[in-house]
C-alpha positions as CSV (number, residue, x, y, z in Angstrom):
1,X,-139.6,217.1,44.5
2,X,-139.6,215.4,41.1
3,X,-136.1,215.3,40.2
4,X,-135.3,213.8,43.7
5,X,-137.8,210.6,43.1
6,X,-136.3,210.5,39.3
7,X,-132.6,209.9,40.8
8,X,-133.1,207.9,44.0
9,X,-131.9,204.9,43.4
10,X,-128.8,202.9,44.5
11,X,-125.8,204.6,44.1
12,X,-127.2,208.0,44.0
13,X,-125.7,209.5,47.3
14,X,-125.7,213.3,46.2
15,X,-127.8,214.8,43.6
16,X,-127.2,218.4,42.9
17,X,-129.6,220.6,41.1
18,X,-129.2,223.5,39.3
19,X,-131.6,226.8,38.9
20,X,-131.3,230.1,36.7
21,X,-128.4,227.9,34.7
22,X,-128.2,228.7,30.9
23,X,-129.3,226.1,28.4
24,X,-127.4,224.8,25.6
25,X,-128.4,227.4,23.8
26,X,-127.6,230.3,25.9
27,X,-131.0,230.8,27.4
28,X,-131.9,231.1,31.1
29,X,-134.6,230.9,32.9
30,X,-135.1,233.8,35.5
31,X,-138.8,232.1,36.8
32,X,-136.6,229.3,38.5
33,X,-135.2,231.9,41.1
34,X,-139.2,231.5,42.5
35,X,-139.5,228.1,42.3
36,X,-135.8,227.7,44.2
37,X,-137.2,230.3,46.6
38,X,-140.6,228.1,47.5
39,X,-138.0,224.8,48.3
40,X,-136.1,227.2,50.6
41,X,-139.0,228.5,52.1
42,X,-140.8,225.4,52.7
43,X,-138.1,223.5,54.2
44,X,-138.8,224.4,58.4
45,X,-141.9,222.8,57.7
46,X,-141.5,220.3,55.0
47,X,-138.4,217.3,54.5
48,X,-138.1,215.6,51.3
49,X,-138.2,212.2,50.7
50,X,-135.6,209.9,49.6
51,X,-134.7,205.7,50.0
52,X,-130.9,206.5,48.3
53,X,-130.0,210.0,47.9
54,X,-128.7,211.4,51.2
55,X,-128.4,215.4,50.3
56,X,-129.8,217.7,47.9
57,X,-127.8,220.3,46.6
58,X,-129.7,223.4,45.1
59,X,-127.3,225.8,43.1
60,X,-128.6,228.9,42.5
61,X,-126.9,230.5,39.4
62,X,-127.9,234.2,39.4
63,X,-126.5,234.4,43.4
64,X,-123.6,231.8,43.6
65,X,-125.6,230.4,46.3
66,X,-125.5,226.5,47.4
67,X,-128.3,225.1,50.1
68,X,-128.3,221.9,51.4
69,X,-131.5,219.8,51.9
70,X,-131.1,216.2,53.7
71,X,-134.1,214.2,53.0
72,X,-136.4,213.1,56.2
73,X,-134.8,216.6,57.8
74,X,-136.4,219.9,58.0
75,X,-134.7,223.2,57.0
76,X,-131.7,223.2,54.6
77,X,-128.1,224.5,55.5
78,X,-126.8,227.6,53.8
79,X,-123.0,226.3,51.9
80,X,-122.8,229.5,50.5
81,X,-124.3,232.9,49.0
82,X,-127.6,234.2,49.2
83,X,-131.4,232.8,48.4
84,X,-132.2,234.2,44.9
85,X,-135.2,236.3,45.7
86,X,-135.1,236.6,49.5
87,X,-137.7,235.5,51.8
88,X,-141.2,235.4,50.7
89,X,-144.7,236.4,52.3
């Protein structure tokens, strides 16, 4: 993930990353629901990668939801609410 390799550097612990969130000017983006959905999904099978940061956390706007990814681990915890689009295939 991008945004993970952009932040992880010494004193990064946490890095938190929010989806569906409106923009300055008031605009959201409803397309980042999939794209949240696909790291869900993919985490049983695929861990990210980090030196510093020890946990991801992915807020998703539109469902209050909060997962938890801890790099080098598979999965990602549930902290609250529901994926934003549900399971896919």
């Amino acid at each position: 993930m991008r945004l993970v390799r952009e932040h992880d550097a010494d004193g990064v612990d946490d890095l938190i990353v929010s989806t569906e969130a409106p923009t300055a000017d008031g605009f959201a983006y409803p397309s980042d629901a999939v794209l949240a959905q696909a790291l869900i999904d993919q985490a049983p099978t695929h861990a990210l990668s980090a030196r510093h940061v020890a946990a991801v956390y992915l807020h998703v706007w539109g469902t209050s939801g909060v997962f938890k990814f801890t790099p080098g681990q598979h999965g990602c915890e549930t902290i609250c609410g529901v994926p934003p689009v549900g399971p896919s295939g």
